[in-house]
C-alpha positions in Angstrom: 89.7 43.4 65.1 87.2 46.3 64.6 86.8 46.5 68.2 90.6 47.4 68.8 90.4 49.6 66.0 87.7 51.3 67.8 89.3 51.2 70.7 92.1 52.8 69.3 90.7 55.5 68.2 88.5 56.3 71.2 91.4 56.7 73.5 91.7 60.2 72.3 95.5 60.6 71.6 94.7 59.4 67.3 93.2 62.0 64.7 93.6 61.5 61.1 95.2 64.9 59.6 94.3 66.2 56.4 97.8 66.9 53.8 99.3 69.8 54.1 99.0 71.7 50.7 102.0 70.2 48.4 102.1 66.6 50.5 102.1 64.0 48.1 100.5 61.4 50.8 96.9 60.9 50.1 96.5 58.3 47.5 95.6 59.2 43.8 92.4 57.2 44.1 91.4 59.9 47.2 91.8 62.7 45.0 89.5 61.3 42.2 87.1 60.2 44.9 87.4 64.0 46.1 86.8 65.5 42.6 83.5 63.4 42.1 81.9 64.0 45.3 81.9 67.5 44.5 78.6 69.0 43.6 77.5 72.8 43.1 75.3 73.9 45.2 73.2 75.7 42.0 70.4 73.8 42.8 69.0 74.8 45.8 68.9 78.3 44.9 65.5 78.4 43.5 62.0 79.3 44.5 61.7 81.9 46.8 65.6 82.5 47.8 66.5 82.9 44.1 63.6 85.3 43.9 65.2 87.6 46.6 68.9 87.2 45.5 67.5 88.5 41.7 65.5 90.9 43.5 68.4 92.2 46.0 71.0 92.7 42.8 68.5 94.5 40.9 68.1 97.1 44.0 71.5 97.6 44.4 72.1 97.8 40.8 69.4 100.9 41.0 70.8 102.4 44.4 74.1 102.8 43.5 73.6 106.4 42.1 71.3 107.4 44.7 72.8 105.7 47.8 76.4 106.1 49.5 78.7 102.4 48.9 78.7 101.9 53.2 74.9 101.5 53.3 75.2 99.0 50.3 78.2 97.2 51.4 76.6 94.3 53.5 73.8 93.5 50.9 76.8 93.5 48.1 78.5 90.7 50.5 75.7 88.7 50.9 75.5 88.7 47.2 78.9 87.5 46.7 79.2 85.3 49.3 75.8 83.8 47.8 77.5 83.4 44.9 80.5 82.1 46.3 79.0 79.0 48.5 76.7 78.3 45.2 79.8 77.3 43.5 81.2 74.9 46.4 79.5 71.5 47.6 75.9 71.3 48.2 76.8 67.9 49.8 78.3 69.3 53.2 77.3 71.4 55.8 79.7 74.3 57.2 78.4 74.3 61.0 80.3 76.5 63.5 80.6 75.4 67.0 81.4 78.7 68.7 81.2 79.9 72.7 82.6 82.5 75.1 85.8 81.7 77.3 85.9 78.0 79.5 81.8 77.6 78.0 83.9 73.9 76.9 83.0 73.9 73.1 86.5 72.4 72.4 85.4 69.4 74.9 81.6 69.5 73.4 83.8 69.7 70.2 86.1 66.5 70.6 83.0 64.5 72.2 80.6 64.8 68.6 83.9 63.7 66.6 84.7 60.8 69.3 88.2 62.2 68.5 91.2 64.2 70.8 91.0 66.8 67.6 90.7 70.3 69.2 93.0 70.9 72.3 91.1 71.4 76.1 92.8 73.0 78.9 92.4 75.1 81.8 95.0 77.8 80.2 93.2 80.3 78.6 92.7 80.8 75.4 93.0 77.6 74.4 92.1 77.7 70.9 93.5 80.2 68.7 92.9 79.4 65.6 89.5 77.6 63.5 90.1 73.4 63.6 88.1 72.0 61.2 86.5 68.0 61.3 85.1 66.9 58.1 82.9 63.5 58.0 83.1 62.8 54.3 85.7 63.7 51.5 84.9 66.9 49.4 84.8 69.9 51.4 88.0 71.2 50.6 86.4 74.7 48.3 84.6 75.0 51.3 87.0 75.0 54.1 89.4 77.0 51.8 86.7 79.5 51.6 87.1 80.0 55.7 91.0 79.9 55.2 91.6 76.9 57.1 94.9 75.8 56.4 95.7 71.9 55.7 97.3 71.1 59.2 94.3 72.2 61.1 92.3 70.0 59.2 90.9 66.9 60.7 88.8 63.8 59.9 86.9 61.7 63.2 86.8 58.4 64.0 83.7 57.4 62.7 84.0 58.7 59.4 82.3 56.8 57.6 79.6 56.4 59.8 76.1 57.7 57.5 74.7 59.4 60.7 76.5 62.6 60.3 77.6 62.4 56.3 78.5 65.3 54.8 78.8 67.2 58.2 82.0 69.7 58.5 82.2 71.1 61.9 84.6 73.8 62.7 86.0 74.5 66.4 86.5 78.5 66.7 88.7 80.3 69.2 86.6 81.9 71.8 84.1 85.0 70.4 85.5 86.8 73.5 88.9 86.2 73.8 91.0 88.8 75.2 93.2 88.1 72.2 91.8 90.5 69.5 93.2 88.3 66.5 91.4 85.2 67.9 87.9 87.1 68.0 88.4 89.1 64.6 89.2 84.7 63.1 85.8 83.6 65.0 83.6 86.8 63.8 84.9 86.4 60.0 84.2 82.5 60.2 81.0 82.8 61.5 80.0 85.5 58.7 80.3 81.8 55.8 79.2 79.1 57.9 76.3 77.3 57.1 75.0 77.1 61.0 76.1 77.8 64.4 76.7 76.0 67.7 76.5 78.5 70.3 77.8 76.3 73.3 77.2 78.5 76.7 77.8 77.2 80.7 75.9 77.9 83.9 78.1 80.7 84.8 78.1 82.7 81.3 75.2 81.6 79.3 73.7 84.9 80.3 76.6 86.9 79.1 75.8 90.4 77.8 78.4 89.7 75.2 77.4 87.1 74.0 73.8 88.2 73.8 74.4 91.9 72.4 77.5 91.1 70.0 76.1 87.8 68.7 72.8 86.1 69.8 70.9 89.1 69.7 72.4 90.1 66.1 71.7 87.1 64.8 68.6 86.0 66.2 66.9 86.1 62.2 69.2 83.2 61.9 67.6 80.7 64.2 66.6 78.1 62.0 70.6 77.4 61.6 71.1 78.0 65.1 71.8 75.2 67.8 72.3 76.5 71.6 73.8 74.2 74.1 73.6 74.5 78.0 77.2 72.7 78.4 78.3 71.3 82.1 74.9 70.5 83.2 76.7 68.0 85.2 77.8 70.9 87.4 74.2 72.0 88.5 72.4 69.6 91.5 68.8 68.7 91.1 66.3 70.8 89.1 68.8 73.3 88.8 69.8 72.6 84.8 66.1 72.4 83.7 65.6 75.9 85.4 68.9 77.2 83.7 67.4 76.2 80.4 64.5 77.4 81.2 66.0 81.1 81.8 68.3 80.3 78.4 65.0 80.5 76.7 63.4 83.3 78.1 67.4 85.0 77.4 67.0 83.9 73.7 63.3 84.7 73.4 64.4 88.3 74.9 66.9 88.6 72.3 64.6 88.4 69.2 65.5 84.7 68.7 62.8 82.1 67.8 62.8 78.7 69.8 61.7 75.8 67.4 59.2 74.0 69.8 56.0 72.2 69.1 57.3 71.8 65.3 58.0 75.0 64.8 61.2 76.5 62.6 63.8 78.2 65.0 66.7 77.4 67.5 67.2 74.2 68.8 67.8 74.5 72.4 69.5 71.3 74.3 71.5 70.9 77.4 75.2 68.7 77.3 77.7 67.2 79.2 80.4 67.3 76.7 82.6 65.7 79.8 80.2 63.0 81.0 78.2 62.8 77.4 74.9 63.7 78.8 73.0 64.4 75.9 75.9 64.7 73.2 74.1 61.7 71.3 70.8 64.0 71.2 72.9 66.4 69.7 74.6 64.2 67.4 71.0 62.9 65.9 69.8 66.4 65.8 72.9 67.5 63.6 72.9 64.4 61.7 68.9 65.3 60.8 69.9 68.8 60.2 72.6 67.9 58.0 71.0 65.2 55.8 68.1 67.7 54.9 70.5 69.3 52.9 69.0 73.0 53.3 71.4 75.0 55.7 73.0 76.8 53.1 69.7 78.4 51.8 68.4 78.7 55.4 71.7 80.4 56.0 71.4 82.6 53.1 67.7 83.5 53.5 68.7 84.7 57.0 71.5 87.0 55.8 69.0 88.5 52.8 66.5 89.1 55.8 69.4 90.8 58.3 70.7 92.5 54.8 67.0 93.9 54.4 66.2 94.8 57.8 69.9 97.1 57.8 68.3 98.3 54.5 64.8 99.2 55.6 65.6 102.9 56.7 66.8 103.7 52.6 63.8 102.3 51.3 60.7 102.4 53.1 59.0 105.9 53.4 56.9 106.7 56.8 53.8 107.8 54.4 52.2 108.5 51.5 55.0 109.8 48.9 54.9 111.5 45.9 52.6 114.6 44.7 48.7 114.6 44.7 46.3 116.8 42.0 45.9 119.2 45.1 50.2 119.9 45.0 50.3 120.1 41.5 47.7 122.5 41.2 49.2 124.2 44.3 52.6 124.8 42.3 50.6 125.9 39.0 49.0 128.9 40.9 52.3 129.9 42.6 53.9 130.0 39.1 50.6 131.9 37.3 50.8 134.4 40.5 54.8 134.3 39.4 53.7 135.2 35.8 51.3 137.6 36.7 48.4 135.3 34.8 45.9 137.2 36.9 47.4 140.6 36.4 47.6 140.2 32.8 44.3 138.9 32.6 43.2 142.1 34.1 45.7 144.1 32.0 43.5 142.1 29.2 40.6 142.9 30.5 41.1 146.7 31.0 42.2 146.7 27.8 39.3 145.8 26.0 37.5 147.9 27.6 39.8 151.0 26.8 39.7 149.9 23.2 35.7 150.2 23.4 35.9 153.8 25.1 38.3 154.8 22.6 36.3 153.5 19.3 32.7 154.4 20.9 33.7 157.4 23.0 32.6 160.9 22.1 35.0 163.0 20.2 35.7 165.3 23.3 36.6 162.2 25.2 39.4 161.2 23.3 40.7 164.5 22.9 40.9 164.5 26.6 42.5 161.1 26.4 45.0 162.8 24.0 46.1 165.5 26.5 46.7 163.0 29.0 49.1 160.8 27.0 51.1 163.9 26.7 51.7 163.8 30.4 52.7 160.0 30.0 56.5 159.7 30.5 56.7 160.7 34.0 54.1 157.8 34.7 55.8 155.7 32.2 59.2 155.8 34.6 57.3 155.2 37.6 55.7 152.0 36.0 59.2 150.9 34.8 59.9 150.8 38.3 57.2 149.0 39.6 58.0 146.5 36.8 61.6 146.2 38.2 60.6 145.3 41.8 57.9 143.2 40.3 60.5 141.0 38.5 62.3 140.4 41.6 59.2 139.4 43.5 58.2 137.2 40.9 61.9 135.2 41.0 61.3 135.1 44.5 58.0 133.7 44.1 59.1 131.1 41.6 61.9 129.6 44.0 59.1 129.8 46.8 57.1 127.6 44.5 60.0 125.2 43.8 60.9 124.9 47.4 57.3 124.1 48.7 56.8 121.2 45.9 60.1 120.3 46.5 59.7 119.6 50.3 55.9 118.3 49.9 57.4 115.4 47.2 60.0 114.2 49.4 57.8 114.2 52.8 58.2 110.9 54.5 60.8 109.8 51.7 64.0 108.2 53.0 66.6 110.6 53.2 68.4 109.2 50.1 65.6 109.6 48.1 64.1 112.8 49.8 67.6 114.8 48.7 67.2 113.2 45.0 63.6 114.5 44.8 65.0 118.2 46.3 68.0 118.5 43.7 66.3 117.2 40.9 64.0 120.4 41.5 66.6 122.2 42.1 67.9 121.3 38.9 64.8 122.5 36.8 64.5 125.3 38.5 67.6 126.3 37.2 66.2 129.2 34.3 62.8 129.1 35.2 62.2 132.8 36.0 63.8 133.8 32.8 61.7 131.1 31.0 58.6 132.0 32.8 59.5 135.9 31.9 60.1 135.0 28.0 56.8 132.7 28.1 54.9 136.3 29.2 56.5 138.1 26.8 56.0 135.7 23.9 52.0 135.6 25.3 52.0 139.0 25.2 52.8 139.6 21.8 50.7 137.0 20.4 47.9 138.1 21.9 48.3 141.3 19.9 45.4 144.3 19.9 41.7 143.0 21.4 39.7 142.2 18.8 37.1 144.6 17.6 33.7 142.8 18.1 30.7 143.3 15.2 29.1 146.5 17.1 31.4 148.9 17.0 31.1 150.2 13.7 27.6 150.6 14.8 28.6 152.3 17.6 31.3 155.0 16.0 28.3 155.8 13.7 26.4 156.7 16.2 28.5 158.8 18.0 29.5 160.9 14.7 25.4 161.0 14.5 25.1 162.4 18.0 28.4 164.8 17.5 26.7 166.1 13.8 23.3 166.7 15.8 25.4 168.8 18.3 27.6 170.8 15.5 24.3 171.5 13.4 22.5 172.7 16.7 25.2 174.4 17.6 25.1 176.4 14.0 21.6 176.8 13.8 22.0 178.9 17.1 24.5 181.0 16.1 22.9 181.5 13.3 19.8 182.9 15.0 21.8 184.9 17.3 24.2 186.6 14.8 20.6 186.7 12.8 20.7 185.0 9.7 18.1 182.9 10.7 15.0 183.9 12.0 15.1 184.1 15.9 13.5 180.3 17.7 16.0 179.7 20.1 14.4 176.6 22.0 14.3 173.9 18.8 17.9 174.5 17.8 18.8 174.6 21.5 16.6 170.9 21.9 18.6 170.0 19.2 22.1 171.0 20.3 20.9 169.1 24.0 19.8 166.0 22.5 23.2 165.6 20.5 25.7 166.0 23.7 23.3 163.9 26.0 22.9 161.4 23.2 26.8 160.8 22.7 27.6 159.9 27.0 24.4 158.0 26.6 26.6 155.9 23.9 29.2 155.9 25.3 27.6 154.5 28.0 25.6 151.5 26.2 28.7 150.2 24.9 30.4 150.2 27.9 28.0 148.1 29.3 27.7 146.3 26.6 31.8 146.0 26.4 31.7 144.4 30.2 31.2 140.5 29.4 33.3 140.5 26.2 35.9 142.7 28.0 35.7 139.8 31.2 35.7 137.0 28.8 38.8 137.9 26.8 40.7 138.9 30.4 40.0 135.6 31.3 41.0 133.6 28.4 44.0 135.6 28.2 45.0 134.5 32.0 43.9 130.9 31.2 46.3 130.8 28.2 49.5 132.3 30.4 48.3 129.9 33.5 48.5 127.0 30.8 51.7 128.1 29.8 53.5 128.5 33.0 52.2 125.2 34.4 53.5 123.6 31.3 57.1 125.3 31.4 57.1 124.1 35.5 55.9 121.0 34.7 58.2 120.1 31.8 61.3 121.6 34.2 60.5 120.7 37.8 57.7 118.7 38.0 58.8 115.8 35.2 61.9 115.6 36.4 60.6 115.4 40.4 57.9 112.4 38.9 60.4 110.9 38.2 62.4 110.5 40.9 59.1 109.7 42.2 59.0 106.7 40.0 62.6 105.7 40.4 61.5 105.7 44.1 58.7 103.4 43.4 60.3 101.0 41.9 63.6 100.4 44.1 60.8 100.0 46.9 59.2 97.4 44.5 62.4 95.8 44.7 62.8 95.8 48.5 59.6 94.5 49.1 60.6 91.7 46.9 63.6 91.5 48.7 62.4 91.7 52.4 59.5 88.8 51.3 56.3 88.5 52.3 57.2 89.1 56.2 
């Protein structure tokens, strides 16, 4: 009685037909018996895979500000459609059977379900819309996930056969079917199946569309990936051995890893879906394939990989990014030349040593100096003007500054984060002339009048010494010569001599003596505006740019994380 059932069943014309949604015909009992086999696929998500999923969120969480929603929109799908087959049964397997025009993957199709199921013909196209075949009860979230409707869903012959338990295989129209509808089902089914049966014939299997649109794509996906040289019963002799042969070489061409000698990758086998040459192989292989229990992660490993490879260009600079001592110290003396650090320490300096003329100087001297501060506001206006030009050299030099450490932070950045980097200087450059002016202003007046060291009393003593030698000798021989004292002109003229030599020879000590205080204070003084400058561009540009820097760093943690140790 088996045997006829069997019998029965093989002749091709019976198929059992899942209910169409609202048919009341499948027995309560089913329905339970559907509602316990169901089992999230949770689980399997752990380890590495879960790793990269956590990993993959967490970049895109951090991109989303810096990088447009296009370039993020496939790793955002693989995340929910992660999400989405974690939900559904863990204890089926989605697998795909998919092939160009007359490449017979409805026939290669019908033969692993033993069942008439998907419709053969020589019209093409024959199939226009996904059939599914499911082995075991269960798999309904999942085939309602590919939008498979009731009718076209099917269950084979040997259904309860263990071999292939928990297998759903899904027939899809041709990938390159002059009908755009039919490709447009194919490509979005593909995109949520578990694995892939890429069924090709003697005449097509080196099909550039096949290879460019699909093989070649997907090639990080070969450890879900079964290839099948169909119609080997059409090629004499050694001919289908050397067609597989070339299939390889095609595949290995295309990026695609062959899983020979134990290793992971494509499994590679050549059918005769019409005859059933090698159709049983195929059937063991899928039933092994399907009892491990892993495509889903395999699947999903693949699309993280494909999603991080798309990524790459957004995250991983060409060099060394970010800004050395050399750089920083770089923009610092571009901002102290801004400031005029180095003028005004000269300013300083001169300074100094004008106050120590002035104090130790010979009466004469400043009175001199006094004339010539009369004549001062004709060189006062031509120093306002030199200031004016100066200011707008200075802004100049400032945005020079903020352009140069601008471009040397973002060198070899991705372009995302290369244009963060520029317009977050941009940003603190905003007011930094006007900051850097009121920073030299501020110095300026702090600094105040040098500082009048210990000597100079000393100093203005003598030279009121020397001047009261030269006023008494100078009395004492005009006393002689309008007589009223007796006449002896050389010791009063000795005396007169030694008083103007003595106050230039002063003068002269101190400012030789006023040279390395008069250095040291210029300096100090430039130190103190360099500091201040490289603190005001540091707080404004430099900051801001670091950390950019460091937002940079860490997304790029994230990718490696996400791209694994490959």
């Amino acid at each position: 009685m088996t045997q006829q059932v069997e019998d029965q069943w093989a002749d091709g014309l019976i198929a059992r037909r899942a209910p169409e949604p609202g048919e009341t015909s499948a027995p309560e009992d089913e329905d339970q018996e559907d509602d316990l086999e169901f089992e999230p696929i949770g689980g399997p998500y752990v380890g590495a895979v879960r790793g990269r999923l956590d990993a993959l969120r967490e970049l895109v969480g951090l991109s989303r500000t810096r990088i447009a929603a296009e370039a993020l929109a496939e790793a955002g799908r693989v995340l929910d459609e992660a999400s989405a087959r974690q939900r559904l049964s863990a204890r089926h397997t989605v697998v795909a059977v998919a092939g160009a025009t007359g490449s017979g993957k409805s026939t290669l199709f019908n033969a692993l379900a033993r069942s008439q199921i998907s419709d053969t013909g020589l019209r093409r196209p024959t199939t226009g819309a996904p059939i599914a075949c499911s082995w075991t009860d269960g798999a309904a979230g999942l085939l309602d996930r590919l939008g498979i409707p009731g009718r076209l869903r099917r269950r084979p012959l040997d259904s309860a056969g263990a071999d292939l338990e928990g297998l759903v295989l899904v027939d899809l129209p041709d990938v390159d079917s002059a009908v755009v509808s039919h490709r447009q089902a194919a490509d979005r089914v593909l995109a949520l199946v578990d694995a892939i049966v890429w069924v090709v014939d003697p005449e097509k299997y080196a099909d550039a569309v096949l290879h460019e649109r699909y093989l070649r794509p997907l090639a990080g996906h070969a450890e879900v990936s079964f290839v099948v040289l169909n119609q080997v019963d059409r090629l004499p002799g050694e001919a289908a051995d050397q067609v597989l042969d070339d299939l390889r070489r095609l595949l290995d061409e295309d990026g695609m890893a062959l899983g020979e000698h134990g290793e992971p990758g494509a499994t590679v086998l050549s059918v005769s879906a019409l005859t059933g040459k090698g159709v049983g192989e195929l059937r063991e292989q899928l039933g092994r394939f399907v009892q491990e229990r892993g495509a889903a992660a395999r699947r999903l490993a693949a699309d993280v990989d494909a999603a991080a490879a798309e990524l790459r260009p957004l995250y991983v600079a060409d060099g060394r990014s970010g800004l050395d001592e050399r750089a920083r110290k770089d923009f610092a003396d571009r901002l102290a030349a801004a400031v005029g650090a180095s003028a005004a320490g000269e300013a300083a300096e001169r300074e100094w040593q004008r106050n120590a003329q002035h104090a130790c100087g010979t009466p004469w001297l400043r009175l001199w100096r006094w004339l010539d501060r009369l004549r001062g506001p004709a060189a006062q206006r031509t120093r306002a003007d030199a200031e004016v030009e100066e200011e707008v050299t200075a802004r100049q030099r400032v945005e020079q500054a903020v352009r140069t450490v601008a471009d040397e932070a973002s060198a070899g950045l991705p372009a995302p984060w290369a244009q963060a980097v520029r317009e977050s200087a941009v940003r603190g450059a905003e007011g930094l002339p006007e900051a850097l002016d009121e920073l030299a202003a501020r110095e300026e007046l702090e600094r105040g009048t040098s500082p009048r060291p210990p000597w100079w009393p000393a100093a203005v003593l003598a030279q009121m010494v020397m001047t009261g030698i030269q006023i008494f000798g100078g009395l004492w021989l005009l006393g002689q010569i309008v007589g009223v004292f007796q006449p002896g002109l050389i010791v009063p003229a000795l005396v007169m001599l030694g008083g103007i030599v003595g106050g230039p020879l002063v003068e002269w000590a101190c400012a030789v003596a006023a040279r390395g205080p008069g250095r040291r204070y210029g300096q100090e003084t430039e130190r103190r505006l360099r500091e201040a400058a490289a603190g005001c561009g540091r707080a404004r540009v430099l900051d801001p740019v670091a950390t950019e820097l460091l937002r940079y760093r860490e997304v790029r943690e994230q990718y490696a994380a996400v791209a694994g140790p490959g």
